[in-house]
Structure formats: C-alpha cells, structure tokens
Backbone bond lengths (Angstrom), bond angles and torsions (degrees), N, CA, C in turn:
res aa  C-N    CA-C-N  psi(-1)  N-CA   C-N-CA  omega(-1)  CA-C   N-CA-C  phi
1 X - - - 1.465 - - 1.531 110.56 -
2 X 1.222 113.65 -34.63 1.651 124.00 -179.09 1.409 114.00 -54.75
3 X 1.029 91.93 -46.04 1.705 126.33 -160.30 2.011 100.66 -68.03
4 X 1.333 103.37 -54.05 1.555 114.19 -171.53 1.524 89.47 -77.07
5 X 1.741 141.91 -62.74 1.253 112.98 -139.23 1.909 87.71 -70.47
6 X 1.445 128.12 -59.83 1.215 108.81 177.44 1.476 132.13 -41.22
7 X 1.050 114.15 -8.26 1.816 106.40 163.25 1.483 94.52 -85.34
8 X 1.455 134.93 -55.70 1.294 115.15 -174.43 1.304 129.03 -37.73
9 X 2.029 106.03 -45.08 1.295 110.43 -161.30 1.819 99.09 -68.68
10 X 1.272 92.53 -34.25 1.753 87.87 177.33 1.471 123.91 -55.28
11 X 1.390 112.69 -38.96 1.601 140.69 161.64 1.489 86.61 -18.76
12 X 1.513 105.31 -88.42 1.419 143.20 -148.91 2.130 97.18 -34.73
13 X 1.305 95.35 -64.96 1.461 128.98 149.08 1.430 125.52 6.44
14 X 1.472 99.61 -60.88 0.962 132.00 -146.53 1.650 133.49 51.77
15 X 1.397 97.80 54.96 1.252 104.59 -172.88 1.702 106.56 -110.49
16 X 0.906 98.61 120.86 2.339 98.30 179.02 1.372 109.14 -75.05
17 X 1.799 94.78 119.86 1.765 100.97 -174.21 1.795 91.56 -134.30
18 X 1.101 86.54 148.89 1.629 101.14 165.27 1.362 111.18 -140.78
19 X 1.754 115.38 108.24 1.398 123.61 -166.74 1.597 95.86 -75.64
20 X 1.168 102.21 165.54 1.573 120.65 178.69 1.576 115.19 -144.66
21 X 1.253 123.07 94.53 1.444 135.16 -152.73 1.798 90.93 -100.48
22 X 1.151 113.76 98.28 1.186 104.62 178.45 1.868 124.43 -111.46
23 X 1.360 118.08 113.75 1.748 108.60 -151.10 1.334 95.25 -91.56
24 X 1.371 101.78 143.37 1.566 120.30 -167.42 1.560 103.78 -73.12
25 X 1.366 142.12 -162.04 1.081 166.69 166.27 1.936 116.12 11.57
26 X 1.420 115.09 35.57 1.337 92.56 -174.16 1.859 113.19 -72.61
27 X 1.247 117.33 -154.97 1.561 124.65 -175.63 1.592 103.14 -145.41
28 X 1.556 108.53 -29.43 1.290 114.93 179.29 1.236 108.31 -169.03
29 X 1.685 94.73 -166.89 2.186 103.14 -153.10 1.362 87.28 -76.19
30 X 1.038 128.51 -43.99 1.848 121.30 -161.79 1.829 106.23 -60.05
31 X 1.251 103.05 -24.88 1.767 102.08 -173.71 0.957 104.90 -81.62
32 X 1.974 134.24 -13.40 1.434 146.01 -145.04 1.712 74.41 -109.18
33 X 1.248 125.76 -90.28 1.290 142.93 -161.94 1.534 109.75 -41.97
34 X 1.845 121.12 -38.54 1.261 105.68 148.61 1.617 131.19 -34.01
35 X 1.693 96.48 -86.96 1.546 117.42 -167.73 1.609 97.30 -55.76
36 X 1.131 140.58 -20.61 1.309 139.01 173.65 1.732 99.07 -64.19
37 X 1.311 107.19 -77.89 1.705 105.39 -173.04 2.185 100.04 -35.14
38 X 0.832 135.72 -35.61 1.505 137.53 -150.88 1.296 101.29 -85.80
39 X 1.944 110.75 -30.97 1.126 104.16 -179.49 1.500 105.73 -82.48
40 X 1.258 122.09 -44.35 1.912 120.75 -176.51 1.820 94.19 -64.24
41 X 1.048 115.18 -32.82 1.827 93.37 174.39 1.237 112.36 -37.82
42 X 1.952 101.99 -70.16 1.349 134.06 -162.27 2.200 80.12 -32.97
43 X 1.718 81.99 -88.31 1.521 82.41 178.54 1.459 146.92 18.62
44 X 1.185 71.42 -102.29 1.744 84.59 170.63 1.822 127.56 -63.57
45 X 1.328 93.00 -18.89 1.717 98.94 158.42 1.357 113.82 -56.02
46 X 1.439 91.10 -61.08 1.877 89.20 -171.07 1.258 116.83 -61.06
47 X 1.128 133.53 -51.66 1.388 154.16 160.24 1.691 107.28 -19.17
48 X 1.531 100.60 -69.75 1.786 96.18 158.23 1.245 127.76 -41.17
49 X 1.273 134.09 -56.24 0.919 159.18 -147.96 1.928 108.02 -92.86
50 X 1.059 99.08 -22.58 1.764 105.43 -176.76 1.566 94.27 -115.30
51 X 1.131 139.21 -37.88 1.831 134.38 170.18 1.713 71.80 114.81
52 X 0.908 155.56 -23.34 1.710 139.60 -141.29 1.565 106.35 -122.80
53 X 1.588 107.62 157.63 1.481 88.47 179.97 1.847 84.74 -142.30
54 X 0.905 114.65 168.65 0.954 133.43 -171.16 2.095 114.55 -139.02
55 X 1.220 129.36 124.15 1.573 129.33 168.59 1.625 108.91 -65.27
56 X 1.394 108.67 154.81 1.763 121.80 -171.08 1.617 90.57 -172.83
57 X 1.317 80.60 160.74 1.703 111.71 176.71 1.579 91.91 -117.78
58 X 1.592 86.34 157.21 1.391 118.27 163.92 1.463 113.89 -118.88
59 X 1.399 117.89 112.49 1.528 100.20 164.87 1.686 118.24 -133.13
60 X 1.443 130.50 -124.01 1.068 120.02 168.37 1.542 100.59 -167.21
61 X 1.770 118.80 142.86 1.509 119.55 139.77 1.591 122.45 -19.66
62 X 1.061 142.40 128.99 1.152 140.13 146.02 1.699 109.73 -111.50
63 X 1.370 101.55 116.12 1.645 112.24 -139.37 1.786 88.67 -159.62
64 X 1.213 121.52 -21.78 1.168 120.00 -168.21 1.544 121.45 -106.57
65 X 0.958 148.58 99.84 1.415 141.85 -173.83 1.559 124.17 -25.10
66 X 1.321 101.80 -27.02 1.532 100.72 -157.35 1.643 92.62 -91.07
67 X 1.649 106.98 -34.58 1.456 110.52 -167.67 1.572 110.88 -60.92
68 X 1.409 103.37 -35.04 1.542 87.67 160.92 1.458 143.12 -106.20
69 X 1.556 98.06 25.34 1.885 94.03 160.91 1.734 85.61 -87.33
70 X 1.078 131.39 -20.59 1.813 125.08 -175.70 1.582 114.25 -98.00
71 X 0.928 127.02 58.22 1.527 114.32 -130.38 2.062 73.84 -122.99
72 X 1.383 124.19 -39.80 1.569 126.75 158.59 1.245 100.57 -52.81
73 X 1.278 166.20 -48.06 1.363 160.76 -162.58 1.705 93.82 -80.47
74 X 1.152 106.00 -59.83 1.779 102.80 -157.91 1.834 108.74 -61.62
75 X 1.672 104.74 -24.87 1.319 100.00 -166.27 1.750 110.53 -72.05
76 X 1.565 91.99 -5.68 1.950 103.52 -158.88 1.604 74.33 -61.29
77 X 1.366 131.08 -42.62 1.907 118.64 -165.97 1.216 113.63 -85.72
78 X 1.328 112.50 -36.34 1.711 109.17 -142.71 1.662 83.99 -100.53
79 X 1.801 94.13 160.46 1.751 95.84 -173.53 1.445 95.70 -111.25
80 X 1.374 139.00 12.19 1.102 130.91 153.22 1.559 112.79 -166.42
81 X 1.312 144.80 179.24 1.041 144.88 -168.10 1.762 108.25 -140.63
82 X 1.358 127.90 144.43 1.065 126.34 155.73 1.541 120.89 -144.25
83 X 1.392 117.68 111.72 1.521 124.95 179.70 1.443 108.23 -64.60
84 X 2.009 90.67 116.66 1.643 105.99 138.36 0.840 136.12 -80.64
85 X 1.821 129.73 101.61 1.136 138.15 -164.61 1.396 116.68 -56.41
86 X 1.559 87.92 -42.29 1.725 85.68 -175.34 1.133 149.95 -72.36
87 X 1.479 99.55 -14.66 1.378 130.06 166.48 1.350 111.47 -81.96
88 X 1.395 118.37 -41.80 1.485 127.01 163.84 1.471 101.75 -25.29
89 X 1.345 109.12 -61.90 1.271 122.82 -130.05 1.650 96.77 -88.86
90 X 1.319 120.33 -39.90 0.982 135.85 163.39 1.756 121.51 -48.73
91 X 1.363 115.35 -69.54 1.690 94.35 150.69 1.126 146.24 -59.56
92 X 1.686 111.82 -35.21 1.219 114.21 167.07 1.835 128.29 -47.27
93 X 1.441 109.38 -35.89 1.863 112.94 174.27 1.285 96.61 -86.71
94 X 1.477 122.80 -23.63 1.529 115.21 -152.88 1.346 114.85 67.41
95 X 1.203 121.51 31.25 1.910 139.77 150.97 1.403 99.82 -47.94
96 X 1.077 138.46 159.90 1.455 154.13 96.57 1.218 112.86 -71.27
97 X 1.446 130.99 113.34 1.007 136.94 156.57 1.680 129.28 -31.80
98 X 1.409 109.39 -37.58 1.530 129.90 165.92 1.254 109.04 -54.82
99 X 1.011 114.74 -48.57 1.663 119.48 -159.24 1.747 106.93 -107.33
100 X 1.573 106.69 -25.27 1.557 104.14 174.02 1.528 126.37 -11.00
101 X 1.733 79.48 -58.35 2.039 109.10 -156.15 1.489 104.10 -33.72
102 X 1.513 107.63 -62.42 1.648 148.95 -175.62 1.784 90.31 -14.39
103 X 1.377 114.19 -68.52 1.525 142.26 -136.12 1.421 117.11 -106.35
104 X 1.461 94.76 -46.86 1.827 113.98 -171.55 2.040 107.42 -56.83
105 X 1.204 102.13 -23.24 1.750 109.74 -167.72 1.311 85.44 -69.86
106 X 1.454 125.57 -59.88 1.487 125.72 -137.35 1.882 84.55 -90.48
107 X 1.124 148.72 -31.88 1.328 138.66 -170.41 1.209 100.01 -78.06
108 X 1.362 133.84 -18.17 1.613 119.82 -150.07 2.402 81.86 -121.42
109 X 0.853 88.87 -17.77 1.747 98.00 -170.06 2.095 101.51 -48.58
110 X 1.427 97.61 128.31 1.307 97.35 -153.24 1.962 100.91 -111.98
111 X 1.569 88.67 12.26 1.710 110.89 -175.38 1.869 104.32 -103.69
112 X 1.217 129.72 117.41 1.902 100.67 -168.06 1.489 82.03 -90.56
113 X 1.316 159.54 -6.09 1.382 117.22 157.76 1.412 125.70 -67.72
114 X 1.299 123.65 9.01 1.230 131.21 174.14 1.441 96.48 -93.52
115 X 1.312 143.14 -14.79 1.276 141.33 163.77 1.930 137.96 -37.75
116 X 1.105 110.09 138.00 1.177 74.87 172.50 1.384 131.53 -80.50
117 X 1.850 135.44 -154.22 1.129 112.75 164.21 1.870 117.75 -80.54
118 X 1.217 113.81 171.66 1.703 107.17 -176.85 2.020 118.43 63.99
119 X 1.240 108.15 2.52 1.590 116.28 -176.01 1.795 85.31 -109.80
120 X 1.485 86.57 122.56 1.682 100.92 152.52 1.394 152.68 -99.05
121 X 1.811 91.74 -22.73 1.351 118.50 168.91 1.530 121.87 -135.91
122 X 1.484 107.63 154.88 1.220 111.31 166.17 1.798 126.19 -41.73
123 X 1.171 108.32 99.94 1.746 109.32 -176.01 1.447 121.16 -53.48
124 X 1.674 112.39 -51.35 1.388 123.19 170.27 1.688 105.43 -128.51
125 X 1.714 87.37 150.80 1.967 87.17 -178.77 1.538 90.27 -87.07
126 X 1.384 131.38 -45.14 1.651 102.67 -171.40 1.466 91.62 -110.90
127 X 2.145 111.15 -149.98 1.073 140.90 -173.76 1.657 100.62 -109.12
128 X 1.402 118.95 98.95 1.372 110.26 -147.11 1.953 88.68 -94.23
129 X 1.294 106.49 32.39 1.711 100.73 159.24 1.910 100.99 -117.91
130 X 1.556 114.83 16.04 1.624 120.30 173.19 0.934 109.34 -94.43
131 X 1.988 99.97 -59.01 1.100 104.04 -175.32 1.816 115.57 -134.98
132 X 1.306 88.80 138.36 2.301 94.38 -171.55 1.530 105.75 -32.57
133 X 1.158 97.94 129.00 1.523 104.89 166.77 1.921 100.52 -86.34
134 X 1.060 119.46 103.77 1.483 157.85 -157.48 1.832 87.38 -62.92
135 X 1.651 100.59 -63.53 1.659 107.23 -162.15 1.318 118.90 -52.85
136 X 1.833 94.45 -51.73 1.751 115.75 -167.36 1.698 104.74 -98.27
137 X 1.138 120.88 -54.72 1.523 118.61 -144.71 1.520 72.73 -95.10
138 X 1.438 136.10 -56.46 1.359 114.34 -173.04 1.574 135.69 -55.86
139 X 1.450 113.03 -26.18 1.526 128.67 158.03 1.196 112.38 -29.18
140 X 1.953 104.28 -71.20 1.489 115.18 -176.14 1.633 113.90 -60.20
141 X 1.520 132.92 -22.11 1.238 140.83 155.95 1.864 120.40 -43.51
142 X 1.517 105.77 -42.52 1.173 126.87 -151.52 2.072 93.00 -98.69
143 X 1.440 103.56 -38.54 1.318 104.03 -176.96 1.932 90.26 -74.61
144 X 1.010 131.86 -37.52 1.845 123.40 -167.80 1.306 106.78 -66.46
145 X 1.146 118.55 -42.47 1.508 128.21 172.42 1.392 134.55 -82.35
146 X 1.573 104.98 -4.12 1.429 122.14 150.61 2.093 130.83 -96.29
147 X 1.143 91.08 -21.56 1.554 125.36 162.92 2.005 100.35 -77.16
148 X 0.837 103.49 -81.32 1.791 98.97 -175.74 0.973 126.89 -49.54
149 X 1.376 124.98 -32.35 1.877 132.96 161.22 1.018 119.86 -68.06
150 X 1.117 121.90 -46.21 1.466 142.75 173.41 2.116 100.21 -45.38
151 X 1.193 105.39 -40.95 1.323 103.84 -176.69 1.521 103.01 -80.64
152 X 1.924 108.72 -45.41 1.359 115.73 -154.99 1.489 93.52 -132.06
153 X 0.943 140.13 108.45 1.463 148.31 -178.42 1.776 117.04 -62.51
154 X 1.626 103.15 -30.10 1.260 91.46 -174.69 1.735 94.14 -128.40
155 X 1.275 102.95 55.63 1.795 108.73 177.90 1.740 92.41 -69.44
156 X 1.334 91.46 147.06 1.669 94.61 156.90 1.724 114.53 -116.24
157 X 1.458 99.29 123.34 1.191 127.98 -146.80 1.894 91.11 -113.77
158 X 1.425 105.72 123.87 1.805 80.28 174.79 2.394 72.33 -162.82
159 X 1.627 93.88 173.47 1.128 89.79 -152.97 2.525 90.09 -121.48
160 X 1.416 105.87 152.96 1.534 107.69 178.26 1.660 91.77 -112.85
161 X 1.708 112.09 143.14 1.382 112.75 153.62 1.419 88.82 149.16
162 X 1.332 99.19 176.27 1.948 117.52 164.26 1.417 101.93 -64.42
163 X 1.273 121.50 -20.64 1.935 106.06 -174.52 1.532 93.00 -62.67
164 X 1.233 136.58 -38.07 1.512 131.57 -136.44 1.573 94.51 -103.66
165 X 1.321 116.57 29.17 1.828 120.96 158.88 1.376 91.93 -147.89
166 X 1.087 127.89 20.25 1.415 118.44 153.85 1.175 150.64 -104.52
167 X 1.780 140.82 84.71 1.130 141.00 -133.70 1.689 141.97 -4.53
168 X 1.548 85.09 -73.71 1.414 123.83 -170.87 1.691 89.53 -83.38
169 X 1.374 129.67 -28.07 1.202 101.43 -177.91 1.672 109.82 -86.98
170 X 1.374 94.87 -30.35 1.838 87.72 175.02 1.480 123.68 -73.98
171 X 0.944 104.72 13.90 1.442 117.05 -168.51 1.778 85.91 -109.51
172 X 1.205 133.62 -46.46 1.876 135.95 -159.67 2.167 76.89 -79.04
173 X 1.322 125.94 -40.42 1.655 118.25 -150.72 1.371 87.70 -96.09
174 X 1.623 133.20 -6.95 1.710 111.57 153.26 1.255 119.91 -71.15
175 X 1.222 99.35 -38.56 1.486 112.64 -172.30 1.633 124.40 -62.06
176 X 1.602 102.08 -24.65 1.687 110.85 165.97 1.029 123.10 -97.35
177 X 1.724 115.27 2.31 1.550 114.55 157.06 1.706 106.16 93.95
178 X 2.145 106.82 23.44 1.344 87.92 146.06 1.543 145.06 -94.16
179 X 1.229 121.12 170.29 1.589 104.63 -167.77 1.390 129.00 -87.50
180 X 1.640 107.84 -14.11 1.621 112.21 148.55 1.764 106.19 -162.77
181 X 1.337 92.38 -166.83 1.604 96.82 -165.94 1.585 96.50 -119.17
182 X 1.210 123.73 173.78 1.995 128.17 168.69 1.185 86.84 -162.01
183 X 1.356 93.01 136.46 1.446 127.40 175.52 1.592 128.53 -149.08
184 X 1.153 131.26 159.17 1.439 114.43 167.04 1.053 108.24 -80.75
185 X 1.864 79.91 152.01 1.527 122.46 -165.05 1.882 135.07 -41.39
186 X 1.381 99.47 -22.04 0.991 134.85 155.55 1.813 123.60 -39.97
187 X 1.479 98.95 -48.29 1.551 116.76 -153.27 1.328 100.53 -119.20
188 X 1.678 127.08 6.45 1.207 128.47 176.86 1.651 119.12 -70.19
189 X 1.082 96.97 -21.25 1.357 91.66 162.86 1.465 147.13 -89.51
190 X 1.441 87.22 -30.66 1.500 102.82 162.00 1.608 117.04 -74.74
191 X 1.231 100.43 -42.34 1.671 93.13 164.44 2.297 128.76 -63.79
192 X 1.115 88.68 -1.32 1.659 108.05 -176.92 1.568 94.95 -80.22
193 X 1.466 104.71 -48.75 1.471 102.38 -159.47 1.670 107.46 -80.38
194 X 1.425 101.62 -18.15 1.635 105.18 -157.28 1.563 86.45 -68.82
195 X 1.693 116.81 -45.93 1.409 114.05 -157.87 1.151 97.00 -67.47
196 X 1.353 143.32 -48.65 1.750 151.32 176.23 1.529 92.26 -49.05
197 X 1.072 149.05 1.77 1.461 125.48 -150.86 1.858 91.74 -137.33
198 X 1.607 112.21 -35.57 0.913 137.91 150.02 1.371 125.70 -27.46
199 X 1.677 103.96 -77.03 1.624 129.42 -177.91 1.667 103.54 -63.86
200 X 1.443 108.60 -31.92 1.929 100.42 -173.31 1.450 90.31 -58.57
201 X 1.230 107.73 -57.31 1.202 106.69 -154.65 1.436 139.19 -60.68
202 X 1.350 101.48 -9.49 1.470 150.01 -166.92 1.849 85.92 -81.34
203 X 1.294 123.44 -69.91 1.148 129.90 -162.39 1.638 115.55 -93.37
204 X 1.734 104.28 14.05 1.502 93.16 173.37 1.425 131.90 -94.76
C-alpha cells in the first residue's frame, strides 16, 4: 500500500515511476500466484481509492533452492526475477550465515598450520558468501535463468547481494545473461568496471 500511494503521489507530480513489488522467499508458483493476487488486491484498492492508477511489476526473490530447479513454473507469474545470492548461498551449503564466521576462517585458511587436527586440505578456496561459488550456487543461478526465459524470453533477470560488486562474480552473472547487478553503495564502482571488464571480454 506504501509503495502504490507514493508512486501515485509521484504520478500526481508528474514524475514517471514504475513500482517493482518484488516477494521475497517463495519455493514455488502457488506461493508466487498467492502473494501476487494480495499484491493486485492491495492494488487496486488504492487505485480505487486515489481515482489514479499507476503500472508495476510483480516479480520475486530467487533466494530459494527449489525456486530455481522450478524457476519455468515460477516465471508463468512473476514479471521478473532477481537472485539473492546470499541466501542462495546460504541454503544451498546449508551455512547459516550467523554461525558461518565460527568455521569459514579455518575452511577457507590457505596456511595448514592454521588447520585443524585430522584436516589435510584446504576445504574451500574462498568465503563463498564474498565470493559466488561459480560450481554449486552458480549452477542453481544458471538453471533460474534458463528456466525463466525459457517461459519468458525477455524476463529481466538481474541479481541482490555482495556477489553483485564482486569481480569474478559479475563477470560468471554476465556470462548467464543477467541484465544487471545491485550492490552496496560502496561496491558500485567496482561492480561498473567488472561488468565493462566483463562485456570487453565478451567481444574479444
């Protein structure tokens, strides 16, 4: 409701907005096609209710593992998709992010007296909530965005988290054909260059 009367008042304005209601955490199309109907309720309440209407998308988080082996089912609702890596990333190892910290030093530790006892090798080369794990969590990236086109050819597909100011990962999310990255504010620049650094490379 927040969301629509301030696009109206902007309307009013004359300012051009196109809201983007995007629902966090589904698993599948029926959870999309719910929270979707709640949002065109919301909608169209306000809309009554203000004389004005204003255009919006509906899309969803893809944050959930399952949503993207189903990711052709989910697109039949949602009008665009954008992967949370971190959450991705977080179910996908079965991390808790809370508890990561604890563990992640000594798996990623590239010294073996920093090892523990009975460990022989390095477990992980990075901190795969820095940087995309390319093999595993990026697969399931690569299957959502092959699943969602497949339904909708010109979905706009773009990705939320620390992956999306991170080199090598914006460089793996050109390469699967999303249409941009967000990140904090911080990392906008480095993420500018990765995609420029990306695209040369694309065309050499």
């Amino acid at each position: 409701r927040a969301v629509f009367e301030a696009a109206i008042i902007l309307k009013q304005r004359g300012v051009e907005v196109l809201p983007e209601i995007m629902v966090p955490l589904i698993g599948t199309k029926a959870e999309m096609v719910h929270q979707t109907r709640i949002v065109v309720d919301t909608a169209t309440k306000v809309f009554a209710e203000k004389g004005v209407e204003v255009d919006y998308l509906v899309g969803t988080m893809m944050e959930i593992p399952r949503a993207c082996l189903v990711a052709e089912q989910v697109a039949e609702e949602a009008q665009f998709f954008s992967f949370g890596t971190n959450d991705l990333t977080q179910m996908g190892f079965g991390y808790s992010r809370d508890d990561a910290g604890k563990f992640l030093k000594t798996y990623t530790a590239n010294n073996p007296d920093d090892w523990p006892r009975l460990m022989t090798e390095q477990i992980l080369p990075v901190d795969p909530f820095q940087v995309l794990d390319q093999e595993g969590i990026g697969q399931l990236v690569r299957m959502g965005v092959e699943g969602g086109r497949k339904t909708k050819p010109d979905l706009k597909i773009g990705v939320c988290g620390e992956h999306g100011g991170e080199p090598t990962s914006v460089g793996f999310f050109h390469r699967v054909g999303l249409n941009y990255v967000s990140c904090s504010p911080y990392r906008v620049p480095v993420a500018r260059l990765a995609a420029a650094q990306a695209r040369l490379e694309e065309d050499a």
